[in-house]
Backbone as JSON Lines, residues from 0, in Angstrom:
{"i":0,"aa":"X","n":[5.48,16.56,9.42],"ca":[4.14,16.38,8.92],"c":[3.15,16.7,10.03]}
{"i":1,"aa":"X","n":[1.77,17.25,9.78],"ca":[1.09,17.43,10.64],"c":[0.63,16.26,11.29]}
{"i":2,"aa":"X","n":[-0.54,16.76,12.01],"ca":[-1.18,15.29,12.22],"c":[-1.91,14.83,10.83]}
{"i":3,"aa":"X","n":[-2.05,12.87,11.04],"ca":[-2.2,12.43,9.57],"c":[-3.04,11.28,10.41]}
{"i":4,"aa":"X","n":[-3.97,11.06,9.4],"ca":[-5.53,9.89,9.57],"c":[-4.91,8.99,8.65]}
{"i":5,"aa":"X","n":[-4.91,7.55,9.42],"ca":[-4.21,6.63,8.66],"c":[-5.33,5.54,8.34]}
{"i":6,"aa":"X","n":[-6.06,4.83,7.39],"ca":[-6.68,3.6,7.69],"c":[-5.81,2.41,7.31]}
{"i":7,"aa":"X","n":[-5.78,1.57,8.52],"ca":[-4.79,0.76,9.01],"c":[-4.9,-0.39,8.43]}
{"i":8,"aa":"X","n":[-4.02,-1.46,7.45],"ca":[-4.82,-2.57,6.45],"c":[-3.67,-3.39,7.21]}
{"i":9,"aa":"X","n":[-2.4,-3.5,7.22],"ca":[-1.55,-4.21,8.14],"c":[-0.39,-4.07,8.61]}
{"i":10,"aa":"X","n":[0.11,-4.94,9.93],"ca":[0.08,-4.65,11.16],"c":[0.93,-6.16,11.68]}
{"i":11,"aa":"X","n":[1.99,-6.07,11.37],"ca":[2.81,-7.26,11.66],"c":[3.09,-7.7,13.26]}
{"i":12,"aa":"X","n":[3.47,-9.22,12.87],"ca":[3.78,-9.8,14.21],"c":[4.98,-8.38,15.24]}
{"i":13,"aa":"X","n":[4.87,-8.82,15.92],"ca":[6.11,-7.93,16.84],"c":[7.47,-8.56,16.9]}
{"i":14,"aa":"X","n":[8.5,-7.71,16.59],"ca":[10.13,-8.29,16.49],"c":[10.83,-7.83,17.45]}
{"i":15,"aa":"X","n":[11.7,-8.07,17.47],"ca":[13.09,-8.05,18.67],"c":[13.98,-7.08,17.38]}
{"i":16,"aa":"X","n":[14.48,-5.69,18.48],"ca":[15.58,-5.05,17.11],"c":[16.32,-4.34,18.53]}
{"i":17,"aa":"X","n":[17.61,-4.88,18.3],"ca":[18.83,-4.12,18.42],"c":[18.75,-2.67,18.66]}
{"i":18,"aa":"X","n":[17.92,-1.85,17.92],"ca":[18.35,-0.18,17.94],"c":[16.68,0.2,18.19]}
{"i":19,"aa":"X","n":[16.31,-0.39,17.87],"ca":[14.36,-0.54,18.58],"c":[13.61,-0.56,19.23]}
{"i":20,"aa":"X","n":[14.3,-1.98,19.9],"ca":[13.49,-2.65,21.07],"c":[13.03,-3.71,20.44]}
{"i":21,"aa":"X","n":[11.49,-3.72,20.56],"ca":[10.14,-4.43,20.14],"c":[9.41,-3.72,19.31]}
{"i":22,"aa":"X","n":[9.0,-3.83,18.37],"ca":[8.23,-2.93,17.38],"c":[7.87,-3.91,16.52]}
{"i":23,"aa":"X","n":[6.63,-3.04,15.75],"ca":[5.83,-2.94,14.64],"c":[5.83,-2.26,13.36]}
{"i":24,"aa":"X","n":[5.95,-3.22,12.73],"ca":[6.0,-2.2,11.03],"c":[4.42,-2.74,10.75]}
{"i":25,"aa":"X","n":[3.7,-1.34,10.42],"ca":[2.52,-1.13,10.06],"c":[2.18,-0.28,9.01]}
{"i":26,"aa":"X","n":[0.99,-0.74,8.01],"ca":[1.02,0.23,6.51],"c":[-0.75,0.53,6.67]}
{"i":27,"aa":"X","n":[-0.65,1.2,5.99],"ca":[-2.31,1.46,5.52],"c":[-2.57,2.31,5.05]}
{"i":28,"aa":"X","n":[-3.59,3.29,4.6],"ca":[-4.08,4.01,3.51],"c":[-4.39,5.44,3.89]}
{"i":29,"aa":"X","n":[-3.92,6.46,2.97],"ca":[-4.14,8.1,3.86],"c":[-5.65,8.19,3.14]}
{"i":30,"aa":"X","n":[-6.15,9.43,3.59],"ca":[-7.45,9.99,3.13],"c":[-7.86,9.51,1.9]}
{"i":31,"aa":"X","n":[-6.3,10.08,0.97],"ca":[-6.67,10.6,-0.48],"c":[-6.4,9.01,-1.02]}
{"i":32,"aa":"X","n":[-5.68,8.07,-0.44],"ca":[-5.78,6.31,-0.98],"c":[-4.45,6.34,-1.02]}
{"i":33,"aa":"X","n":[-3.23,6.74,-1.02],"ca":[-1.79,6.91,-1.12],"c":[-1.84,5.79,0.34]}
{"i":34,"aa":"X","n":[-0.8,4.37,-0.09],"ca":[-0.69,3.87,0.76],"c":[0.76,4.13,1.48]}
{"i":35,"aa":"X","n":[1.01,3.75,2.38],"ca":[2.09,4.42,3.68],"c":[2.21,3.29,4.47]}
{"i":36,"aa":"X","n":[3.92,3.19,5.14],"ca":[4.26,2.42,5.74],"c":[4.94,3.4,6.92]}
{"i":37,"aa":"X","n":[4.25,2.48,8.02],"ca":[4.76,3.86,9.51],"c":[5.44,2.53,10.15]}
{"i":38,"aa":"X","n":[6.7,3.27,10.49],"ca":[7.82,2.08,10.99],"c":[8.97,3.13,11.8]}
{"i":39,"aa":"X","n":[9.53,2.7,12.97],"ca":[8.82,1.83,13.66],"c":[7.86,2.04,14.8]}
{"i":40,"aa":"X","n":[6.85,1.26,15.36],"ca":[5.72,1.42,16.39],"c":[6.06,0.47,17.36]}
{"i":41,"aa":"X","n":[6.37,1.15,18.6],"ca":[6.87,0.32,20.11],"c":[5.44,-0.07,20.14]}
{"i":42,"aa":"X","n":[4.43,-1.18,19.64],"ca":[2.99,-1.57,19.87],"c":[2.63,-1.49,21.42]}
{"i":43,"aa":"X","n":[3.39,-2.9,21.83],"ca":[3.25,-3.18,23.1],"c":[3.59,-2.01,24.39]}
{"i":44,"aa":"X","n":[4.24,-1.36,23.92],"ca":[4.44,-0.34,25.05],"c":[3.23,0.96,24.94]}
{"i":45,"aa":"X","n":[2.33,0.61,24.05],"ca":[1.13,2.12,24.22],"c":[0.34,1.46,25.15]}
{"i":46,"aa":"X","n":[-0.26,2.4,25.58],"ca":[-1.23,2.23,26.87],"c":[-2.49,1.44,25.95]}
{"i":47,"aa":"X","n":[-3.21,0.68,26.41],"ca":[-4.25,-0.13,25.9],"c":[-4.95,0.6,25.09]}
{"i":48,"aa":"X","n":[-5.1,1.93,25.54],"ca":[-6.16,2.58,25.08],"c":[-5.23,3.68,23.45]}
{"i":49,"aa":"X","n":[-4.65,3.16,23.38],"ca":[-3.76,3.96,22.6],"c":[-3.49,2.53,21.16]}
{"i":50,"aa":"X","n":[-4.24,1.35,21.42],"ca":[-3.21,0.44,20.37],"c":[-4.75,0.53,19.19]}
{"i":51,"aa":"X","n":[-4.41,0.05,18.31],"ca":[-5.27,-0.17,17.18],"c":[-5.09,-1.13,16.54]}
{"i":52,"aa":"X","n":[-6.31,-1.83,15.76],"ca":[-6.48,-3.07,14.94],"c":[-6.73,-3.01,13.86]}
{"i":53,"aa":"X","n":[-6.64,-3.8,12.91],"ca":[-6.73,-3.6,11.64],"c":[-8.04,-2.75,11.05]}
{"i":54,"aa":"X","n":[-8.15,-2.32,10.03],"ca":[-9.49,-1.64,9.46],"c":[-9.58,-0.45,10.43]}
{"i":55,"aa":"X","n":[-8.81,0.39,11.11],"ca":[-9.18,1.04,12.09],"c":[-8.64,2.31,11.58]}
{"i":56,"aa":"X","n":[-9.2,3.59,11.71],"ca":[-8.71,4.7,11.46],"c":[-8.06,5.31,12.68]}
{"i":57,"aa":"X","n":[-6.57,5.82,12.45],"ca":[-6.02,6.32,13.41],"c":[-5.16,7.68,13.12]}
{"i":58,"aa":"X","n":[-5.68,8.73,14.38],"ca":[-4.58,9.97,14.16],"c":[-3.57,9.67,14.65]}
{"i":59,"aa":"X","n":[-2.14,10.4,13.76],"ca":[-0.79,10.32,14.42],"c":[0.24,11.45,14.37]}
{"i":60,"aa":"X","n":[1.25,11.92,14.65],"ca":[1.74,12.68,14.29],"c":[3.33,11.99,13.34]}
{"i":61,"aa":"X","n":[3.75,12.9,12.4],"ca":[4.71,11.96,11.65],"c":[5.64,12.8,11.08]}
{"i":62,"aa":"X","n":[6.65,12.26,11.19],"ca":[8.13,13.07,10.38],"c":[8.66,11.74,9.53]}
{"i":63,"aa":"X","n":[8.85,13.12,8.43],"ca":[9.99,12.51,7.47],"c":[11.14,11.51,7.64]}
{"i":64,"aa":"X","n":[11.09,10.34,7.33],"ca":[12.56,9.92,7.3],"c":[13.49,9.91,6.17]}
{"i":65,"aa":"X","n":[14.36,10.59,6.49],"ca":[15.48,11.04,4.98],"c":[16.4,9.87,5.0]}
{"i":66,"aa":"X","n":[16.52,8.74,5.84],"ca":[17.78,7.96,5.48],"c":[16.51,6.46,4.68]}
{"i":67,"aa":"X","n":[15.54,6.33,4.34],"ca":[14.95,5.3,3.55],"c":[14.63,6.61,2.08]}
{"i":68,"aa":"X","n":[14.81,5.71,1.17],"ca":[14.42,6.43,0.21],"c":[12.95,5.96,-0.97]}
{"i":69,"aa":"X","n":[12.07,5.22,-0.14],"ca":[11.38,3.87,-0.73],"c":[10.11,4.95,-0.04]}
{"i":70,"aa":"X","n":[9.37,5.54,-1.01],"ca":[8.1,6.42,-1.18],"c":[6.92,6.35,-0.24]}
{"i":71,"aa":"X","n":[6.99,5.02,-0.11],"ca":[5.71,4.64,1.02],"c":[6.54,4.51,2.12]}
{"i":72,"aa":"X","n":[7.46,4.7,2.61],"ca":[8.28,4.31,3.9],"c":[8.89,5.59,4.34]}
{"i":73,"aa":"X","n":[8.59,6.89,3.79],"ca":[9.05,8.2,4.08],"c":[8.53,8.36,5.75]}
{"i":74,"aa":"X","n":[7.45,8.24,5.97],"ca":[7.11,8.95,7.39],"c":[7.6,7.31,8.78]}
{"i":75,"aa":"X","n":[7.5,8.54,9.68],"ca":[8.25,7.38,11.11],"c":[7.38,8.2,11.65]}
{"i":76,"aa":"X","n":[7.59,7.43,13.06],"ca":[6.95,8.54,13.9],"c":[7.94,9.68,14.65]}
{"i":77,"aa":"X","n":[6.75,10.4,15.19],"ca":[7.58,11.51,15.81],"c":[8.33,11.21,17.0]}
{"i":78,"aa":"X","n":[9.51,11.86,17.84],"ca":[9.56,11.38,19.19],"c":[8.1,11.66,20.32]}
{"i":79,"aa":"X","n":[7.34,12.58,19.94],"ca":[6.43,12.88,20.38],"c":[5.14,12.42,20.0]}
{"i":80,"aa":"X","n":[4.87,11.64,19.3],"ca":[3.84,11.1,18.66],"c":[3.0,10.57,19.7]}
{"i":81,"aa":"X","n":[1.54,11.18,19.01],"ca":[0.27,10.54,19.98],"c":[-0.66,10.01,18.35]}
{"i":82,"aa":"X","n":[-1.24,8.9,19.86],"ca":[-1.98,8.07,18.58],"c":[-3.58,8.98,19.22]}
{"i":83,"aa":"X","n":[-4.29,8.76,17.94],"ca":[-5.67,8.99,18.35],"c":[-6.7,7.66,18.03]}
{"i":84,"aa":"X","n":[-7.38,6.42,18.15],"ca":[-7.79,6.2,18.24],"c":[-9.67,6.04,18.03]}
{"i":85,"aa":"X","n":[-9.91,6.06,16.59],"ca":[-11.32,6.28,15.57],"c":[-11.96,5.49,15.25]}
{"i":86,"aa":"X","n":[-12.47,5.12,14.41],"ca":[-13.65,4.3,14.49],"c":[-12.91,3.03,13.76]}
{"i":87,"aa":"X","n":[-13.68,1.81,13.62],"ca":[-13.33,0.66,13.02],"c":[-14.22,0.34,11.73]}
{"i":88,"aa":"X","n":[-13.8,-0.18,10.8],"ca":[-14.92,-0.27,9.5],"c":[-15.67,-1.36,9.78]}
């Protein structure tokens, strides 16, 4: 997927995972209102200037995941993924 503008509605506590680390499962809303779940997000490990809060619009880059088959849970991030960081409502 290209890069994708997410507005961010929520944004869970942080967990402990085995094949993970520490991460975040986070959902929120594309352009067109199609809501999306981006999983998983190492939170704590982005540079300050890289994290985001709720109501917040954020660029990302995103690939497909083919082993969930649950519509809003298709995209992950990339290994290369940069966040961009936009305005707040």
């Amino acid at each position: 997927m290209p890069t994708t503008r997410v507005l961010i509605a929520v944004k869970t506590y942080p967990t402990l995972s085995e094949k993970y680390d520490e991460l975040v499962c986070t959902a929120g809303f594309l352009e067109d209102g199609t809501w999306i779940r981006i999983y998983p997000i190492p939170f704590r490990k982005l540079s300050y200037d890289k994290r985001y809060s709720k109501w917040q619009w954020i660029e990302l880059d995103l690939v497909k995941n083919t082993s969930d088959f649950r519509k809003a849970s298709n995209p992950q991030l990339s290994s290369s993924a940069s966040f961009l960081r936009l305005n707040v409502l």
